[in-house]
Phi, psi and omega in degrees: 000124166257143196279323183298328191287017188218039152187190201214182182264315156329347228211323161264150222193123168230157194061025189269146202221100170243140189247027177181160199300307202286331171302307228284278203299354156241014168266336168296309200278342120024282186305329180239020161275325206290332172312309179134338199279020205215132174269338162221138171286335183299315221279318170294330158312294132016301187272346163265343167299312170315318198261022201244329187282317172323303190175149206266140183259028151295153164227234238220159171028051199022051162230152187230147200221068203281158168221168176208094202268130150203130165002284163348314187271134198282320180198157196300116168184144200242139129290132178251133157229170156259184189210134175276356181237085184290148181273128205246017188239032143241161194313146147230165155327276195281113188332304196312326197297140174237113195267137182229351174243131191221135194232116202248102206275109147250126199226116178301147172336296190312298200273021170318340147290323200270253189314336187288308183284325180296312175303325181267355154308310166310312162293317213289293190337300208272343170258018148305317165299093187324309179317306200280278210333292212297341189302324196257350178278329190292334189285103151288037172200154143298334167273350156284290171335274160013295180264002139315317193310332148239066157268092197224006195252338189287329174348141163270148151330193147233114181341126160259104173330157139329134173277168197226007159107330196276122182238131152244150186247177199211158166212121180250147190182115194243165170319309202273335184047075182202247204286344189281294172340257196335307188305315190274337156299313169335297195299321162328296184280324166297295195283343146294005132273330163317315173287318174137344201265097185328137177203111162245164190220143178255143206251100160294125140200224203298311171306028162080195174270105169275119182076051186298154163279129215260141182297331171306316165283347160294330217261359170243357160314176175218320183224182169215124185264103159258103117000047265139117174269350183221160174320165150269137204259151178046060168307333207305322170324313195277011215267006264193317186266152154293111195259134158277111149278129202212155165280150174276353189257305193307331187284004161299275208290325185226034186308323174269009170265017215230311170304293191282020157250332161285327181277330146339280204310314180319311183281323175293327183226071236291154179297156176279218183258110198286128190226109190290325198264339196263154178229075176261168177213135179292148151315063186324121165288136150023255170293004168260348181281151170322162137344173156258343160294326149317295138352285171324319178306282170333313188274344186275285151330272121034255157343293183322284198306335186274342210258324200286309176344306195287266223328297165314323191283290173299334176281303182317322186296307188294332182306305181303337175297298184325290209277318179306311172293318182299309184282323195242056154069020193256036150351301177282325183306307188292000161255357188286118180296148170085332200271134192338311208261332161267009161297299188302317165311303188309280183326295171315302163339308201278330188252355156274304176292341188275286175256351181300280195298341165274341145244003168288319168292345170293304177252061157236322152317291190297308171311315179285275182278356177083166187310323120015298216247351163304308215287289179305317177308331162300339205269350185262005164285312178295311168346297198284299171317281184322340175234055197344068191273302190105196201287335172280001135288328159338299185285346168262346160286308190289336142309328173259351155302321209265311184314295168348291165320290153331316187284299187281009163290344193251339171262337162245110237221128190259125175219168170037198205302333171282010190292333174273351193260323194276308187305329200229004215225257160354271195324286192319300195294305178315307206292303235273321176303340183271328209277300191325302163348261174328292187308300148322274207257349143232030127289301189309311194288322161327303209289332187294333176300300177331311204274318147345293207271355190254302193294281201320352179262315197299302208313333181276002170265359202286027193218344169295196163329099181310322172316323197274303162315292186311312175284335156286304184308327194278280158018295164291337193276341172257014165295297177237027175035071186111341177262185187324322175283317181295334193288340193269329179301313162337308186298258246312314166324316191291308200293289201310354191252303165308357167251000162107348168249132181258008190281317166313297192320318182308327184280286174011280210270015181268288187306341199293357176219040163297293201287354184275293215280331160306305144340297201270356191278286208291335151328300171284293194285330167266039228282300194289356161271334167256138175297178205272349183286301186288003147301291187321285157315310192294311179352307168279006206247335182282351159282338178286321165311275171350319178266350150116340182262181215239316228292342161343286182303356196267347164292338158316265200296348159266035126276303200220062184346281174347293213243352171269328163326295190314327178316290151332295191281343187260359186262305195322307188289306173299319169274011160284310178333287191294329180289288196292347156298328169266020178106298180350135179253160115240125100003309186239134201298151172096153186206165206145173181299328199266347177305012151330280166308324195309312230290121179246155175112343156203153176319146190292331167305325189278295178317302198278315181298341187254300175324301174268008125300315178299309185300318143321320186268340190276289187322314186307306176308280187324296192299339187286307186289348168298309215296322204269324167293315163316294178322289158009276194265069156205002157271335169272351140279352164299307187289281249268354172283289190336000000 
């Protein structure tokens, strides 16, 4: 790839004397907006800060390599600057990076697959080579920087050990799967020439699995190195090898201390006998496992990424079933079983109600144990459906599908002739009857009691404080959005509109769209605090609002339990308050925006301005408390990264 064709001597800037990360990146994008190459500047600027928000583009040896795909951009081209002065306030891998070369990536949208990853591959490659880095820190012009940039064949080698005969594979794999992946590969393959040591590395990222490891190269490895903030896909492969576990950052800072603990292990414990057809996974020692907060971290993500497709895709459907019955009077159509418009309910339903929680509990399993742990992590997602826990139970089935799994991978070890047999048989069947269990019988029955024992108590407030009842019910629906607490305020609504009070359904169906306006709120004004998946997810949860559902928020509240319940329940609780203080009715079963016109207890204008008001107020507390708590614990991972 040449590099030159996708910048100019215009475009380079050596020697500058800038004094912070906020300067350096906006005197770049300046530079190629005043090029022509950006149709608007604020708004790409915008866009390399999001992504400044995500995760750091500092690396190692004073290079930061910041980007931006957007609309915004006319065509693919990057700006260099050096710095005369390293900069020390930006993130990096390596605490320590003081940045002096900065490479600023502008990349249209489309090609955000294509041009982005090469280009920035390309870049990983040539400046593991110390020689072309020190080449381009060295250039006092732009036009020498410039014709450096592809001088890449005169480079001296870099001294290599003898080789020593000895091969380790690698497999690198970050959340964004782009620049950490590559980055970590590189340092793998440079220091396994320093060391003597063969090293191919497998790219898992945003392009699918890049460079697979070959069965020829499984079967002549010695060891295996992972890498990796997310599963790894098809571990299985390695189960034969001695393994090393890892951070996708570590191999920055220590990559030959990371080879030479693989080629140990390789010598304490020799690879096993390679079986191309089996989908065993080795025993793990101890001390090769993630943290276990890590793991846990990991199994989270992991779940998260697999879930929001169905969230959206259903939450959108069922909106659209809602609001098309509601605005244009099909009430009835939309309850008739078989009829167009409840087909389209069902469908949007089946996959919040139905299918989310049997994958998010799948592959939060598969994230632990790997592929094994699929057939049960599924079964404690239905699980979870059948005793209605809602998404914490999912996630508490996909800890215990995945842990399990993990436990019988180390104790029944598929060898010799039962190995297809331990593998396709065993796993499944064993994980799913013990996991399911558990989960049916001793779990369920807690949770049916609970949920019992929460309706005889609402029922023994209906005659209290309205304030004190309005403000628990909004509370219960936004605890766990769809599970066991929300499921128990419901029954009670439903039993109470059937005994003739109609003010719970009222609360009811007011709060049901706090945390989605909240969500889309704390989205927008706090932008630079949630990442763009989560931008992404907000864009959207506040038309799911409207419409009565919830289930939007909950990739939010499974990242960050702690502190988005409270968030969520205290907006919940003011705008339960305030509805049932005032009276307010429903009648009718369903909740959304047109429950407007519905509304009894007071004239209707006065009704509908305190219902969709209470609710806008309740959604405000709450979203002021995501942004602030989110600030929060992301000032308390920076110190404590510091």
């Amino acid at each position: 790839m040449e590099l030159r064709t996708l910048t100019s001597p215009k475009l380079i800037s050596t020697k500058l004397n800038l004094h912070s990360k906020k300067e350096a990146i906006e005197y770049l994008v300046k530079q190629l907006a005043d090029e022509g190459k950006l149709h608007s500047q604020e708004e790409f600027l915008k866009t390399v800060y999001e992504r400044e928000a995500l995760s750091p583009t500092g690396f190692e040896g004073g290079l930061a390599i910041p980007h931006g795909k957007s609309t915004t951009v006319k065509e693919a081209a990057f700006a260099v600057a050096t710095i005369e002065k390293p900069l020390t306030d930006w993130e990096s891998i390596d605490p320590g990076n003081k940045v002096e070369l900065v490479i600023l990536l502008a990349i249209p949208d489309q090609e955000a697959g294509s041009t982005h990853l090469s280009l920035l591959s390309e870049f990983v490659t040539r400046l593991s080579n110390e020689p072309y880095k020190e080449g381009l820190l060295k250039a006092t012009t732009s036009e020498e920087l410039f014709r450096r940039l592809d001088e890449v064949g005169g480079e001296q080698e870099e001294a290599s050990t003898p080789d020593t005969g000895k091969m380790v594979l690698a497999v690198t794999a970050c959340p964004a799967g782009i620049a950490h992946t590559y980055m970590a590969a590189e340092a793998l393959t440079k220091a396994g020439k320093e060391l003597g040591v063969t090293v191919f590395v497998e790219k898992q990222g945003a392009n699918g699995i890049e460079d697979r490891h070959t069965s020829k190269r499984l079967k002549a490895a010695d060891a295996v190195i992972f890498a990796n903030d997310v599963a790894i896909k098809d571990e299985e492969r390695f189960a034969h090898l001695p393994r090393v576990k890892t951070s996708v950052a570590m191999p920055l800072r220590n990559a030959k201390g990371l080879l030479e603990q693989a080629m140990a292990k390789a010598e304490k414990a020799p690879k096993g006998e390679y079986k191309e057809e089996s989908a065993a996974a080795s025993e793990e020692e101890e001390s090769d496992h993630k943290p276990f907060k890590t793991e846990i971290k990991d199994s989270i993500l992991t779940g998260i990424s697999y879930i929001i497709p169905v969230i959206v895709a259903g939450g959108m459907t069922l909106a659209a079933a809602v609001l098309i019955s509601q605005a244009f009077n099909l009430q009835e159509v939309y309850a008739t079983e078989g009829s167009w418009l409840w087909l389209l309910r069902q469908l949007g339903g089946g996959l919040l109600g139905q299918l989310m929680v049997p994958i998010l509990a799948a592959y939060m399993a598969y994230s632990i144990a790997d592929k094994p742990a699929l057939g049960p992590g599924f079964a404690a997602g239905v699980a979870a459906n059948l005793i209605g826990s809602g998404f914490l139970g999912g996630m508490l089935g996909g800890f215990l599908a995945g842990f399990f799994l993990k436990f019988l991978k180390r104790k029944i070890q598929p060898k010799g002739t039962f190995a297809g047999f331990i593998s396709f048989w065993v796993y499944p069947v064993l994980g799913t009857l013990v996991v399911g269990s558990i989960m049916l019988f001793l779990i369920g029955e807690p949770l049916a009691w609970m949920n019992n024992g929460l309706i005889e108590w609402l029922g023994s407030l209906s005659g209290t404080n309205a304030l004190i009842l309005g403000a628990i019910l909004g509370a219960m629906v936004s605890f766990d959005l769809g599970g066991p607490v929300n499921k128990a305020a419901y029954t009670f609504c439903i039993g109470a509109m059937a005994s003739g009070n109609f003010i719970p359904y009222a609360t009811f169906a007011s709060v049901k769209m706090v945390s989605a306006f909240a969500v889309t709120g704390a989205t927008i004004i706090g932008k630079k605090y949630f990442s763009l998946q989560e931008q992404e997810i907000g864009k959207q949860t506040w038309l799911l609002g409207l419409a009565g559902i919830t289930e939007g928020a909950i990739p939010f509240m499974i990242n960050d339990p702690l502190r988005v319940i409270p968030s969520l329940i205290a907006g919940s609780a003011v705008t339960g308050a305030i509805v049932a203080y005032f009276d307010l009715g429903l009648n009718v079963p369903g909740a959304g925006i047109f429950s407007l016109a519905l509304l009894k207890g007071q004239p209707m204008l006065l009704a509908a301005g305190i219902w969709l008001g209470a609710a806008i107020l309740g959604a405000v507390i709450s979203m002021f408390l995501l942004i602030l708590t989110r600030k929060s614990k992301l000032s308390k991972e920076n110190s404590l990264a510091a």
